[in-house]
C-alpha positions in Angstrom: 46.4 -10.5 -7.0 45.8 -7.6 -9.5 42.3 -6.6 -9.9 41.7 -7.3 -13.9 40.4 -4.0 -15.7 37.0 -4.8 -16.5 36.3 -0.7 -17.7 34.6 -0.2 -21.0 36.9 -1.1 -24.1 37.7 2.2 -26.1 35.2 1.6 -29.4 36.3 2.6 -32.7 33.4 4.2 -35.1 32.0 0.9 -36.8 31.9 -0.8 -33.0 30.0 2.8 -31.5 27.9 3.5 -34.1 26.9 -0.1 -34.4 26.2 -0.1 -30.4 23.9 2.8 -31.1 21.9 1.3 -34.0 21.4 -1.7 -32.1 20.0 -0.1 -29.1 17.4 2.1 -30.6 16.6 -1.0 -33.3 15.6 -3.1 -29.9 12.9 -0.4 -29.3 10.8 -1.7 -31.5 9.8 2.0 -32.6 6.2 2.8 -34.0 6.1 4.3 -37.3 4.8 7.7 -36.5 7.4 8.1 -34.0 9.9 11.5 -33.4 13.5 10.7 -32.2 14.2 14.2 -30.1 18.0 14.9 -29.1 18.6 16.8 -25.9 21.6 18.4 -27.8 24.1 20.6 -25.6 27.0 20.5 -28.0 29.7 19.1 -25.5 31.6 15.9 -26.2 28.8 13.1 -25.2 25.5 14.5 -26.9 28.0 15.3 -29.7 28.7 11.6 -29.9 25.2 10.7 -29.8 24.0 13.1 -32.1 26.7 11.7 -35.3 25.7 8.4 -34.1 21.8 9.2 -34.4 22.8 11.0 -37.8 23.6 7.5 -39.5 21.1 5.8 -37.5 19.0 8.5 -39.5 20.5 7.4 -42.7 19.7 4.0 -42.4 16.1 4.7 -41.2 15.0 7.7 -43.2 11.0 7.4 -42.2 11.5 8.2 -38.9 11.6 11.9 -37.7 14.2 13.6 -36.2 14.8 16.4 -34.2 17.8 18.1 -31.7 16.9 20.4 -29.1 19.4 23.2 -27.7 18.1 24.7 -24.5 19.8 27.8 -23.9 20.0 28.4 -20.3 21.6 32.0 -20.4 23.8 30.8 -17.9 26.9 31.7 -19.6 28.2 34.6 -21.7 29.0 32.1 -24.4 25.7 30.7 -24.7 24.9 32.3 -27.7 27.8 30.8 -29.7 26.9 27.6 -28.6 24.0 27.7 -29.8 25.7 28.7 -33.2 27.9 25.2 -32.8 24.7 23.4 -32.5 23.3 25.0 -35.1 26.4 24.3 -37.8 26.8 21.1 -36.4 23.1 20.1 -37.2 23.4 21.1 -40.3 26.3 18.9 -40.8 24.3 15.9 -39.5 21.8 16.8 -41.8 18.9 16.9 -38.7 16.8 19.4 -37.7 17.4 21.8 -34.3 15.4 23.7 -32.5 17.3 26.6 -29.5 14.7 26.6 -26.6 15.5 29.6 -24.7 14.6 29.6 -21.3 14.6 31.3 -17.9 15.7 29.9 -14.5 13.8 31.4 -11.7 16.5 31.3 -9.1 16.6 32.6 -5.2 17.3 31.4 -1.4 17.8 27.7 -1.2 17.5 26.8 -5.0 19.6 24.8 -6.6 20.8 26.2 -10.0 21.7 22.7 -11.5 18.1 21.5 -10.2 16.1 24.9 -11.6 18.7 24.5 -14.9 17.2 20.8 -15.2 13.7 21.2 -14.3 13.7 23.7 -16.9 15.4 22.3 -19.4 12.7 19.2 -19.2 10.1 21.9 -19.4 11.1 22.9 -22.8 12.1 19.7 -24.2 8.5 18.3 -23.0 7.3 20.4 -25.5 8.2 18.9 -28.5 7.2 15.0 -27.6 4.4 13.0 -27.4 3.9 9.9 -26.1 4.9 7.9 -29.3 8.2 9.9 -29.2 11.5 9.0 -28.0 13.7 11.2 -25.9 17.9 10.6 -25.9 19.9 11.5 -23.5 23.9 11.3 -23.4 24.5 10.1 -19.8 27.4 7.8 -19.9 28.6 5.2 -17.5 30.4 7.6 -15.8 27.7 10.1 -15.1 25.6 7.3 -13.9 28.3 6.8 -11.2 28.3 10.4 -9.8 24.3 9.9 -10.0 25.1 7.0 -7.4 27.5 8.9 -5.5 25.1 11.9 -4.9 22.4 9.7 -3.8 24.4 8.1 -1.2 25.5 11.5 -0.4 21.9 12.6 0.3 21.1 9.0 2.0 18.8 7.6 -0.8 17.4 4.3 -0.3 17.2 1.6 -3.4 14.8 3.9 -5.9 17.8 6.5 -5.6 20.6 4.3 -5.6 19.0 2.8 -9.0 20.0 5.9 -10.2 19.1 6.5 -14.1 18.0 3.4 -16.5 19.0 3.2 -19.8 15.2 2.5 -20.8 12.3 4.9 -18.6 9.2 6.3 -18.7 9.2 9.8 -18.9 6.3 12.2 -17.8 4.9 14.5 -20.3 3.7 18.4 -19.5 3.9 21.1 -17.0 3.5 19.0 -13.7 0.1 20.0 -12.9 -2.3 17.1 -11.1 -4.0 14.7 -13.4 -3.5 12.0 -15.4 -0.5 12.5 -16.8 0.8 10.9 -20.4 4.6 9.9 -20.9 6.7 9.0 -23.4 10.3 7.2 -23.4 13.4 8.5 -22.2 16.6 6.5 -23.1 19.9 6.8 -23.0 22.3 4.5 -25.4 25.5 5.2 -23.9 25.0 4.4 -20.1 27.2 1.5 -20.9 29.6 3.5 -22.3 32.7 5.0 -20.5 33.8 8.3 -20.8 37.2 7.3 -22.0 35.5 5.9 -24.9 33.2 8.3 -25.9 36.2 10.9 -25.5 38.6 8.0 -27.9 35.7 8.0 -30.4 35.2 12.0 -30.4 39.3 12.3 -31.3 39.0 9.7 -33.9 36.7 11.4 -35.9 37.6 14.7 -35.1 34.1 15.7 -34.0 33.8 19.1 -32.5 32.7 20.0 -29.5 32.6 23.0 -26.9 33.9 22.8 -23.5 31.1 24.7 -20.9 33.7 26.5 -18.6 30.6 25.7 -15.4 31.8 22.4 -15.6 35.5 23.0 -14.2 33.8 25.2 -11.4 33.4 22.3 -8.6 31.3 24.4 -6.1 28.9 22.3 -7.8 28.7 18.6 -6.7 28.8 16.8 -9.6 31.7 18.8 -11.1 33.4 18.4 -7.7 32.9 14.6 -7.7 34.0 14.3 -11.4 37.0 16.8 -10.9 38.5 15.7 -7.1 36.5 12.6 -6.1 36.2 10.0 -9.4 39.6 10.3 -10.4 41.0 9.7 -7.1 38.2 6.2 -6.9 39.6 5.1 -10.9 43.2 5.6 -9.8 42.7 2.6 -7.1 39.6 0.5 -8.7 39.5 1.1 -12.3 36.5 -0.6 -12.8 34.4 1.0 -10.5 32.1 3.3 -12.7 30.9 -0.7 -14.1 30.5 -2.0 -10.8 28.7 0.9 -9.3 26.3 0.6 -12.4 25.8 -2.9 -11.5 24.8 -2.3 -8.0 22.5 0.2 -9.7 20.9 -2.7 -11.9 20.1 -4.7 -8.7 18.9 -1.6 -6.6 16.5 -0.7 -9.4 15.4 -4.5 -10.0 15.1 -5.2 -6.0 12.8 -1.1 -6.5 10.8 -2.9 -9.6 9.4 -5.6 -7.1 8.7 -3.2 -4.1 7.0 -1.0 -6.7 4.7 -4.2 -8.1 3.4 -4.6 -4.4 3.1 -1.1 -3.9 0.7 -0.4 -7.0 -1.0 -3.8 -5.9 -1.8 -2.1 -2.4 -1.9 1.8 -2.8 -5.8 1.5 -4.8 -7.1 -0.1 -1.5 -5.9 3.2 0.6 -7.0 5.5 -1.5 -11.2 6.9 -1.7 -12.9 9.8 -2.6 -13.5 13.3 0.1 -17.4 13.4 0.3 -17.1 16.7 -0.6 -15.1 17.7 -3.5 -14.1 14.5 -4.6 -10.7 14.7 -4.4 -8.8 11.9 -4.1 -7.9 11.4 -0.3 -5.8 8.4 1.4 -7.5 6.7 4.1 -5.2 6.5 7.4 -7.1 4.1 9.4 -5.7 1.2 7.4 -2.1 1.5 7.5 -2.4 2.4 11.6 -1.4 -1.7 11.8 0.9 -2.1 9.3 5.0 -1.9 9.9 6.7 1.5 9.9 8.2 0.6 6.8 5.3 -0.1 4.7 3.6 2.8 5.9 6.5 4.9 4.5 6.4 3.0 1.4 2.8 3.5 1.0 2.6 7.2 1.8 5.6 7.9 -0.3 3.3 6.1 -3.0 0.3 8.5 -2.4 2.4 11.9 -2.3 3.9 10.9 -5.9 1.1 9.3 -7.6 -0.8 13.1 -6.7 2.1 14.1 -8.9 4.0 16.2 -5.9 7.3 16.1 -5.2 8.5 13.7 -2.6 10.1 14.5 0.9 13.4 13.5 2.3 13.4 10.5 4.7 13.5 12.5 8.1 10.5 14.4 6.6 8.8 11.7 5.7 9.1 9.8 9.7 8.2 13.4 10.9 5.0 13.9 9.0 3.9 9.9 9.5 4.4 10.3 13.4 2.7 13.7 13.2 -0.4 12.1 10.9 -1.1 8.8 13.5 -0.7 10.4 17.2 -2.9 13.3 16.2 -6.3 13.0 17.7 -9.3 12.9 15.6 -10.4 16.8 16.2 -6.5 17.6 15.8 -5.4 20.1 12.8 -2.2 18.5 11.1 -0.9 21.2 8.4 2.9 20.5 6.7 4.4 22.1 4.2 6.5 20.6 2.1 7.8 22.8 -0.7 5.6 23.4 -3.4 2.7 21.2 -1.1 0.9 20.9 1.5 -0.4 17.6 3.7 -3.4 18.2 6.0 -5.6 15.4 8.1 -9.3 15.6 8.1 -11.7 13.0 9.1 -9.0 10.1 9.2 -8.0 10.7 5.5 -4.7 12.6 4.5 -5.9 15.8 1.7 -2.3 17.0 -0.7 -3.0 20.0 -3.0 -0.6 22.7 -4.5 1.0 25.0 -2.2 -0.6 28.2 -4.3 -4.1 26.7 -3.5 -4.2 27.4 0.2 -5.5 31.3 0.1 -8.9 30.8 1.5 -10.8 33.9 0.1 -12.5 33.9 -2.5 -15.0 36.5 -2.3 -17.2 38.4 0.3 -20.6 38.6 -1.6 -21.4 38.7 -5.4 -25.3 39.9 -6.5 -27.0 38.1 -9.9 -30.0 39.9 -10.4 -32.8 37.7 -10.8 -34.4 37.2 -14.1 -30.7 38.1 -15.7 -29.1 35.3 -14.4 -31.3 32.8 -15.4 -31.8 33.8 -19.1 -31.1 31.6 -21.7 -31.3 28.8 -19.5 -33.0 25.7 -21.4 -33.9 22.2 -19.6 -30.8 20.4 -19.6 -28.2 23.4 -20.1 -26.1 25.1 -18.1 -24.7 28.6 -17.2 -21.3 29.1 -15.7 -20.9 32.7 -13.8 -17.2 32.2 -12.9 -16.4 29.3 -10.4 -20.7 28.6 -10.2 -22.6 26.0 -12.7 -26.2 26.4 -12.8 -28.3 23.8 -14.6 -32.1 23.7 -15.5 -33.8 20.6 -14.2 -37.3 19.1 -13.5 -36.2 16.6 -11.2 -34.2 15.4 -8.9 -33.2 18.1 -5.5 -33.1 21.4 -7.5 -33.7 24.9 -6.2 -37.6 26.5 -7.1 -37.1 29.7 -9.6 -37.4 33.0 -8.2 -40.1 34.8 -8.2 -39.8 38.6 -10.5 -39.5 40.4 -7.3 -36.6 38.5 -5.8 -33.2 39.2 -5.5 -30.5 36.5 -5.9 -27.3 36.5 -3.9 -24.1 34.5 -4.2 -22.9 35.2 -0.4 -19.1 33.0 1.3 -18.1 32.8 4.8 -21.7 32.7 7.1 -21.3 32.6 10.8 -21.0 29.1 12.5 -24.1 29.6 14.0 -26.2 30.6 11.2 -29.4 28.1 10.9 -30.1 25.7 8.0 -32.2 23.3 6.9 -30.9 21.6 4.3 -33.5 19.2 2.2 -32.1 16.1 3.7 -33.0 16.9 7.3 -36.8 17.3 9.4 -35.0 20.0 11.7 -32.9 22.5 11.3 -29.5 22.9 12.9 -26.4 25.6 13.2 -24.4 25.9 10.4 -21.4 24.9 11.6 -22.3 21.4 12.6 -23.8 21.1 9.1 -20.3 21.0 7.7 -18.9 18.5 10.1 -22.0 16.4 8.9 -21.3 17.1 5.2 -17.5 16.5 5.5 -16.3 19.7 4.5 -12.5 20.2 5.6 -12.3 23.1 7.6 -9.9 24.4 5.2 -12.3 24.1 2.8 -15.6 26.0 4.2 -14.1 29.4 3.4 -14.9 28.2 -0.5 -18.6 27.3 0.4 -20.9 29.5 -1.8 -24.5 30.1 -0.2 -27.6 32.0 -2.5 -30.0 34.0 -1.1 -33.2 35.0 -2.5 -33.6 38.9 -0.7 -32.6 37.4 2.9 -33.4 33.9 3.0 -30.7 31.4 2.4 -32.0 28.6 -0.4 -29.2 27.0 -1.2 -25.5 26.0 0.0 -24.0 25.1 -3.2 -22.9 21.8 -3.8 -24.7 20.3 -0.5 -28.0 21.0 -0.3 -30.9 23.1 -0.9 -32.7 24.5 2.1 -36.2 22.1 2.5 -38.4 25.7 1.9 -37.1 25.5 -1.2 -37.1 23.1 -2.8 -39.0 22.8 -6.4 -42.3 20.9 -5.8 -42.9 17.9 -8.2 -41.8 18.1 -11.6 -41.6 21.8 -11.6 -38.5 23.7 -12.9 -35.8 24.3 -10.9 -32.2 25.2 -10.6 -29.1 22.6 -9.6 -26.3 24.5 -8.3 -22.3 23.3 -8.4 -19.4 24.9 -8.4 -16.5 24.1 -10.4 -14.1 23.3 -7.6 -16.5 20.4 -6.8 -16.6 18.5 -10.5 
């Protein structure tokens, strides 16, 4: 027996434009809130844009916007960006051309630098009220599915896009990060359709000439492989997106138990408070949820995540080292290290250790202006005025202060919290200070005596008696 066709129907303009107006009308959109366009010009955001022109018509207090990122990619750029323009106009909506600038070398992916940067620009004109559309169809959602089976994704891959997701706002950079909505009305929509609809109504469009080069995978798989799949199952593309729905729903619960378990892992380093997750308590659990839950950890620090062979490598490298063991991996743009049975992620561009060799502040200069309760900040140092707590005493008129980094391992302390003194290095085991770290480790000197490491302690000599004045040190890499 036949397979029946079960492909998308091809829509005329009442049943499109309708499907459009009834999607973003089950958003239930706040008053204030911007509609932004990621508007290329070619056939699909063409579509959406006419359909988001009456949408605009029938909803007139909304705000609306298209965006044209011009990639500089192609000689004909330019003129698309004059398309975009005229058709705008005609659609009565504003447009804004982002131009921007792929940074390209060994090993990078143009379509991923073209997309990462094209995010980037868009970004900028949303806040977390707003509403981003983007023109992925049914059929793109397909060669979504086929590339992540191509690059052996599990379920969060094979989910592929969904037509309703959170989108994260801003440049990437660690933090607390705000989002807005990113949705895309046509995902149920095939190609064939959208193409129909576009000849009906004579809507104009460009053609990019990139998308019949197929050294590209997703021109490759829409030129050579799709076809070839809709010749003998015509309804894939809808059946693929359903296995995509159940992928993503089977992810949704995963990702319930995973929030519910990730807080419990994760603590603050002693040191620079930095949040750090704690190794010793998934040493019992099953291989799989310790990948889950590391996964978890490396994306909720906002990094990138690594492939699955990476990921085994870097678990089994993390919970057979011994205690004393330095564990460094670099993962693109990050880097994992193990200290004190808790797993540190920062940026890749923060691992240069030097910061500076010795700085003087002349006493009596520093300190003026100073009032109870204020502070000073001398580049990455904060120095507050207090008259309690562990504070450093004044110096006297004849003393010079020193900011001085990187003091021999054996260099005696005594910090305030300790009867005898002991060698510097063991201090910093004691204190918790990554090794990594120590390099950043300011100490002040008043002529040749050592007062204070900043941050950790003050040395017991010096400490300001009673309810005298004195000076709380911390640097800024600490708050």
């Amino acid at each position: 027996m036949a397979e029946p066709n079960l492909s998308a129907p091809v829509l005329t303009e009442p049943d499109l434009t309708a499907h459009i107006n009834r999607f973003l009308d089950s958003l239930d959109l706040a008053p204030s809130c911007k509609l932004v366009l990621a508007y290329s010009g070619g056939i699909d955001s063409e579509v959406l844009a006419y359909g988001l022109s009456c949408y605009a018509k029938l909803h007139p207090t909304f705000r609306y916007q298209l965006i044209y990122v011009h990639h500089g990619l192609s000689a004909n750029a330019d003129d698309w960006a004059g398309h975009c323009q005229a058709r705008a106009a005609v659609y009565e909506l504003p447009l804004s051309v982002e131009r921007v600038k792929l940074e390209l070398g060994p090993r990078v992916s143009v379509e991923a630098e073209a997309r990462a940067q094209r995010y980037r620009a868009i970004s900028k004109h949303l806040s977390p009220k707003d509403i981003l559309l983007t023109a992925h169809h049914e059929d793109d959602q397909l060669e979504t599915i086929l590339l992540a089976l191509k690059r052996g994704q599990g379920p969060k891959g094979l989910a592929a896009m969904g037509q309703i997701q959170m989108l994260a706002l801003g440049d990437g950079s660690l933090g607390e990060k705000q989002h807005c909505l990113q949705v895309r009305p046509l995902l149920d929509i095939s190609r064939s359709a959208i193409e129909a609809f576009a000849k009906a109504h004579q809507l104009l469009h460009i053609e990019d000439e990139s998308n019949q080069d197929d050294k590209y995978d997703r021109n490759f798989l829409r030129l050579e492989i799709i076809p070839r799949l809709k010749a003998r199952w015509p309804s894939i593309a809808t059946t693929a997106c359903r296995s995509a729905k159940l992928c993503a729903e089977q992810q949704a619960l995963v990702d319930v138990e995973v929030s519910e378990r990730l807080p419990e892992l994760l603590t603050k380093a002693p040191f620079n408070g930095q949040t750090v997750f704690n190794l010793s308590q998934i040493e019992n659990l099953t291989s799989d949820w310790q990948a889950l839950l590391l996964r978890a950890f490396i994306e909720s620090q906002g990094f990138s995540l690594p492939s699955y062979v990476q990921l085994q490598q870097i678990l089994q490298q993390l919970l057979s080292a011994k205690d004393d063991a330095k564990v460094f991996i670099r993962i693109g743009d990050w880097v994992l290290r193990r200290f004190a049975g808790k797993v540190y992620l920062d940026a890749a561009c923060n691992t240069n250790d030097a910061i500076s060799s010795e700085a003087e502040l002349i006493a009596g200069k520093i300190f003026e202006g100073l009032s109870l309760g204020g502070q000073l900040t001398l580049g990455k140092q904060v120095f507050t005025l207090k008259d309690s707590g562990i504070r450093l005493r004044l110096p006297l008129a004849n003393e010079v202060v020193s900011l001085r980094y990187q003091l021999p391992g054996q260099f005696r302390c005594q910090p305030h919290f300790r009867d005898k003194g002991r060698e510097l290095k063991k201090l910093m085991q004691e204190c918790a200070v990554p090794p990594w770290l120590r390099p950043q480790v300011g100490y002040v000197f008043y002529d040749d005596k050592l007062v204070m490491a900043l941050g950790l302690w003050v040395e017991k000599n010096f400490c300001a008696a009673d309810d005298a004045l004195g000076i709380s040190f911390k640097s800024s890499f600490l708050s």
